[in-house]
C-alpha positions in Angstrom: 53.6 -139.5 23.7 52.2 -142.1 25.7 48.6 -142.6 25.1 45.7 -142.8 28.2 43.8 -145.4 28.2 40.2 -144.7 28.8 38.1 -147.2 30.8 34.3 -148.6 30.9 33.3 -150.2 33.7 30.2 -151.6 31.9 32.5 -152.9 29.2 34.8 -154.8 31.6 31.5 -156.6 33.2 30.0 -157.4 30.0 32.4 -158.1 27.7 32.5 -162.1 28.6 28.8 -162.7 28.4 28.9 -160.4 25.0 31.7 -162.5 23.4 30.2 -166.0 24.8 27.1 -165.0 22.4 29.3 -164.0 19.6 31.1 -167.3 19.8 27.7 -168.7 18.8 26.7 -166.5 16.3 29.5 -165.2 14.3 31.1 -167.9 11.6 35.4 -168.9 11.5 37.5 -166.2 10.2 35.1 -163.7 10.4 35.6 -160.1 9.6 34.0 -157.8 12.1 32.5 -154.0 11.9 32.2 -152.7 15.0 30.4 -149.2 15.5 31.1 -147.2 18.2 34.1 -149.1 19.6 33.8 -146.4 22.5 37.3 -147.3 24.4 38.2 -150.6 22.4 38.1 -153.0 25.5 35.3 -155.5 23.5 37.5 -154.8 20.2 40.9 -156.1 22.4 38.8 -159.1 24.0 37.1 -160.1 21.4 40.1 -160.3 19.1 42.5 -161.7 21.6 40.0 -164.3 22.1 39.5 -165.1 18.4 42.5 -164.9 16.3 41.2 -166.1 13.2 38.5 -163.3 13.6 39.2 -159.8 12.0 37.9 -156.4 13.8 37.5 -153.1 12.6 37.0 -150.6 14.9 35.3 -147.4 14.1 34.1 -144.4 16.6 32.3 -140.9 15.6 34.5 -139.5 18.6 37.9 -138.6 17.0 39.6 -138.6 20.4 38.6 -142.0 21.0 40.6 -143.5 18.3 44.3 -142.9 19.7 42.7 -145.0 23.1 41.1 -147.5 20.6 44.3 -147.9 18.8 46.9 -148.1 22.1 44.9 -150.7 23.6 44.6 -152.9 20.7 48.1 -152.4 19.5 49.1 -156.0 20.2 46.9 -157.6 18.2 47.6 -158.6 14.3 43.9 -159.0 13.7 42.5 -155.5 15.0 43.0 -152.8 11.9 43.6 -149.4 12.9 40.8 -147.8 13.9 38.6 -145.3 11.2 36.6 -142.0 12.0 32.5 -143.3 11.5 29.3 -141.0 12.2 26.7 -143.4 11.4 24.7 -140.2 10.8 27.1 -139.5 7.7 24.7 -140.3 4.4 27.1 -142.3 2.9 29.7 -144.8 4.9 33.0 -145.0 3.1 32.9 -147.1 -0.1 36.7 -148.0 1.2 35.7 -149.7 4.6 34.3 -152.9 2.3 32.0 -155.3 3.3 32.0 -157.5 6.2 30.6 -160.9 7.8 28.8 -159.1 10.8 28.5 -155.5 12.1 28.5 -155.3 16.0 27.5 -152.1 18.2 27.0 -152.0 21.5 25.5 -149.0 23.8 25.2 -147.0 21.1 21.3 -146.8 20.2 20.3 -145.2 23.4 22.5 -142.1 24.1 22.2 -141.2 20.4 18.7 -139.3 18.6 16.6 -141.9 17.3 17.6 -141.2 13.5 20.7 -143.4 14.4 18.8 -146.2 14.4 17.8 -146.1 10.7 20.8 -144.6 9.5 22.7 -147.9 11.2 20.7 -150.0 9.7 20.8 -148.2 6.7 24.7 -148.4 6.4 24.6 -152.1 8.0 22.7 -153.3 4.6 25.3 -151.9 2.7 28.5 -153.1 4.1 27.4 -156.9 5.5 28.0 -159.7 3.0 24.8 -161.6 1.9 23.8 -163.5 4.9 25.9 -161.6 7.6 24.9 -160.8 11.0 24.1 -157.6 12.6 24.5 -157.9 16.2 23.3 -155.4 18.6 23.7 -155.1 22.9 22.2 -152.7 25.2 18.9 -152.0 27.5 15.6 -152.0 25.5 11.7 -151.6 26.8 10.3 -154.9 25.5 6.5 -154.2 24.9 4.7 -157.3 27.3 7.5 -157.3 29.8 8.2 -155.7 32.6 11.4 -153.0 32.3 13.4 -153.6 35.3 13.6 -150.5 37.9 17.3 -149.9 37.5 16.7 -149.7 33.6 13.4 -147.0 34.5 16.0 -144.6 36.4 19.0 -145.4 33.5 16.0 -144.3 31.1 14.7 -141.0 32.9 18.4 -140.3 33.8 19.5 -140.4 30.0 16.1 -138.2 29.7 17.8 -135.6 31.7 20.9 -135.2 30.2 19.5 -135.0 26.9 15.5 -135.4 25.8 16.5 -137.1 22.8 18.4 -139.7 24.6 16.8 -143.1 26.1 16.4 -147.0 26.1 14.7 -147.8 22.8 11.8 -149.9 22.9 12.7 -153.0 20.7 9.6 -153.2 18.5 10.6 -149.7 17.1 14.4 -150.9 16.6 12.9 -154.2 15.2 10.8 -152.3 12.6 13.6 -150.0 11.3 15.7 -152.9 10.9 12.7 -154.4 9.2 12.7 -151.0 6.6 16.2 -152.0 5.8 15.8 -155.9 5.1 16.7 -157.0 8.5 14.7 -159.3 10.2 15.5 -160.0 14.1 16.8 -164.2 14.0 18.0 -164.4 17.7 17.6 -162.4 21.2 19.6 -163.6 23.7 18.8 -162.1 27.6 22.1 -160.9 29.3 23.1 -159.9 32.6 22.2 -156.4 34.1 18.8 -156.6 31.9 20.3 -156.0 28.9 19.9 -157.8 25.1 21.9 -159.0 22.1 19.9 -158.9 19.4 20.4 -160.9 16.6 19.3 -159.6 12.8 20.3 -161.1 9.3 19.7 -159.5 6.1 16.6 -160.5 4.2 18.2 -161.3 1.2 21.2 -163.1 2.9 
């Protein structure tokens, strides 16, 4: 049965600017967690664009795994992609350990206690010195939040009161609980951020 692929607009604009930072910040031959590979268009780019990285591809959304899976079918260095509630208190001892964990759009349309329980699982499974690499709208305490990420924020409100752009002094500090510190914040188009955090005893 043929598969349909699902699409993300937002993942088609950003995926170039998202992978010219991970060119920077990720080592040769990396292997890659990703969290919430949502349709698996950054897993297909990102892999198609470094062979010698490998990429793991994980969602909490069972039905988005068959997607994940069809579009990345071409590519030798994607493995198949696992079931993953970050929520779960205890990731699989199976899925190993890995150079970097990447999630993107994740933090914000999820309750708050998926930010610790990510970071919590991220210590875990990155090797000593590994990078955990984050994208997505934040409030930055000090700066301005621009008016299309106010309405994103009160619209996520809306559909759910748990929901909503995270300011990044609370993310920084729950990475912080964990043995993160933040190393790197690059600004990206449509004011969004990838933040940059390595493991305190990396």
């Amino acid at each position: 049965m043929e598969v349909q692929l699902t699409t993300s607009a937002p993942a088609e604009r950003n995926k170039g600017p998202i992978l010219d930072v991970l060119m920077r910040v990720l080592p040769d031959e990396a292997t890659v967690l990703e969290i919430a590979s949502g349709t698996g268009q950054h897993a297909a780019h990102f892999a198609a664009a470094r062979s010698d990285w490998t990429w793991q591809p994980t969602d909490a959304d069972a039905e988005a795994l068959a997607s994940i899976a069809a579009r990345t079918a071409a590519l030798a260095n994607v493995v198949a992609p696992l079931l993953l509630d970050v929520l779960a208190p205890r990731w699989p001892d199976s899925l190993g350990r890995f150079d970097a964990v990447y999630c993107a759009n994740m933090l914000h349309i999820a309750e708050w206690s998926s930010c610790p329980a990510l970071m919590a699982g991220c210590a875990r499974h990155l090797v000593p010195g590994g990078a955990l690499v984050l994208y997505g709208p934040y409030v930055v305490d000090g700066e301005p939040t621009a008016p299309g990420n106010v309405a994103f924020d009160a619209d996520l409100r809306q559909r759910n009161p748990a929901w909503g752009l995270r300011r990044l002094a609370d993310v920084v500090a729950a990475a912080g609980r964990a043995g993160f510190t933040l190393e790197r914040r690059f600004d990206m188009p449509a004011n969004n951020l990838t933040l940059v955090f390595r493991h305190a005893h990396g």
